[in-house]
C-alpha positions in Angstrom: 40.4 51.3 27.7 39.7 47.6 26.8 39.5 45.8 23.3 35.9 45.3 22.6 34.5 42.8 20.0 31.4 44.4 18.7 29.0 42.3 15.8 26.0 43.8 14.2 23.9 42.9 11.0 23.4 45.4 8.7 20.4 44.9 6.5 19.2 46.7 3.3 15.9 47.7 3.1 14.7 49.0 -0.4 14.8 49.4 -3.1 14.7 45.7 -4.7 16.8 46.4 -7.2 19.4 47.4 -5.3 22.2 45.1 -6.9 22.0 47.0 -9.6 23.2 50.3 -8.4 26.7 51.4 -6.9 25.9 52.4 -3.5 27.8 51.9 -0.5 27.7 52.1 3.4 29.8 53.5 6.0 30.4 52.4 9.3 31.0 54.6 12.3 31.9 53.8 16.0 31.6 56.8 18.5 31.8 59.4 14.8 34.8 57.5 13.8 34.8 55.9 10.7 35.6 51.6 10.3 34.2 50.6 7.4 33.2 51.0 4.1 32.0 48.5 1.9 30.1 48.3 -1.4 26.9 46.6 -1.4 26.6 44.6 -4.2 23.7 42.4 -2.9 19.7 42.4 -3.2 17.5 43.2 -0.2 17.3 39.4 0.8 21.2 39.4 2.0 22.6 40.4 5.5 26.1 41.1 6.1 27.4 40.1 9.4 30.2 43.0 10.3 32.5 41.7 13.5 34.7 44.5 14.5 37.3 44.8 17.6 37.7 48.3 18.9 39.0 50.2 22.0 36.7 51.5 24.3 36.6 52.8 27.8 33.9 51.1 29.3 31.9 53.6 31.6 31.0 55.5 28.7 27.8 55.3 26.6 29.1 54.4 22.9 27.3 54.3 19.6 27.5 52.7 16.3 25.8 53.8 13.5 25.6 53.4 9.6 25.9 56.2 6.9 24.8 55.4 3.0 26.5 56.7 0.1 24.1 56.6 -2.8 24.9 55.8 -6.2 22.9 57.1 -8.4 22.1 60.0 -5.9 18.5 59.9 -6.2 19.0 56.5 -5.2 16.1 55.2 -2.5 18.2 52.6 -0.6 17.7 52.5 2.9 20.5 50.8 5.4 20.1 49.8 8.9 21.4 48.1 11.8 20.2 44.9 13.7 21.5 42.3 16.6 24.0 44.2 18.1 26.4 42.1 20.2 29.1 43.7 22.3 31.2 40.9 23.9 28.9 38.0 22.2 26.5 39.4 24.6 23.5 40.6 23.0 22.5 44.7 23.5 18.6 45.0 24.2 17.3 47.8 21.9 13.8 49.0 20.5 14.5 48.5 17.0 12.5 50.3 15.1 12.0 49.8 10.8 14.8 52.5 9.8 17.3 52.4 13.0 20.7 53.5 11.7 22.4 54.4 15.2 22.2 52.6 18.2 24.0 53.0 21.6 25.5 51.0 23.8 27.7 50.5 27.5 30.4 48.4 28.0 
C-alpha cells in the first residue's frame, strides 16, 4: 500500500437553480465513503476535491460520486471530470453524466 494523492473536479449539471435547494454529494473511493459536502453553488461552479488515500497499486480502483437530493424530486445531476492520480492525469472517455471512473496506480 502507498499514499496516493488523487484530484478530481466535480461539476453539477442541472438544474439552474440549483443554489436554491439542499442537496448534497458523496464521495466514494473503491465503495468507501470520503466526502460529503453540501453544494451550495449554481451550475457555473466547479469544486476542485484533492484527497490522499492508501492504495495498493496493482489493483484497478474507482472513484465515484453519489447525490443526495433535497427536495427528493430534485433533478440535479453530479459528475466527475479531470481525474489526476499523482498530478498525473487519468485518460478516460468522459461521457455527459460519468459519476464513476476507474483507475491504476
Amino acid at each position: 500500500m502507498s499514499d496516493v494523492n488523487i484530484t478530481v473536479q466535480v461539476h453539477c449539471l442541472k438544474p439552474s437553480w440549483i443554489s436554491y435547494e439542499k442537496n448534497k454529494y458523496r464521495l466514494f473511493i473503491n465503495d468507501e465513503m470520503l466526502v460529503e459536502r453540501s453544494w451550495i453553488w449554481d451550475i457555473n461552479t466547479v469544486i476542485h476535491e484533492d484527497i490522499w488515500v492508501d492504495l495498493a497499486p496493482t489493483t484497478v480502483n474507482s472513484i465515484s460520486i453519489e447525490s443526495i437530493l433535497e427536495p427528493g424530486d430534485s433533478t440535479a445531476k453530479f459528475l466527475l471530470m479531470n481525474l489526476k492520480v499523482n498530478n498525473d492525469p487519468v485518460v478516460i472517455d468522459y461521457n455527459s453524466e460519468q459519476s464513476e471512473l476507474s483507475f491504476k496506480i
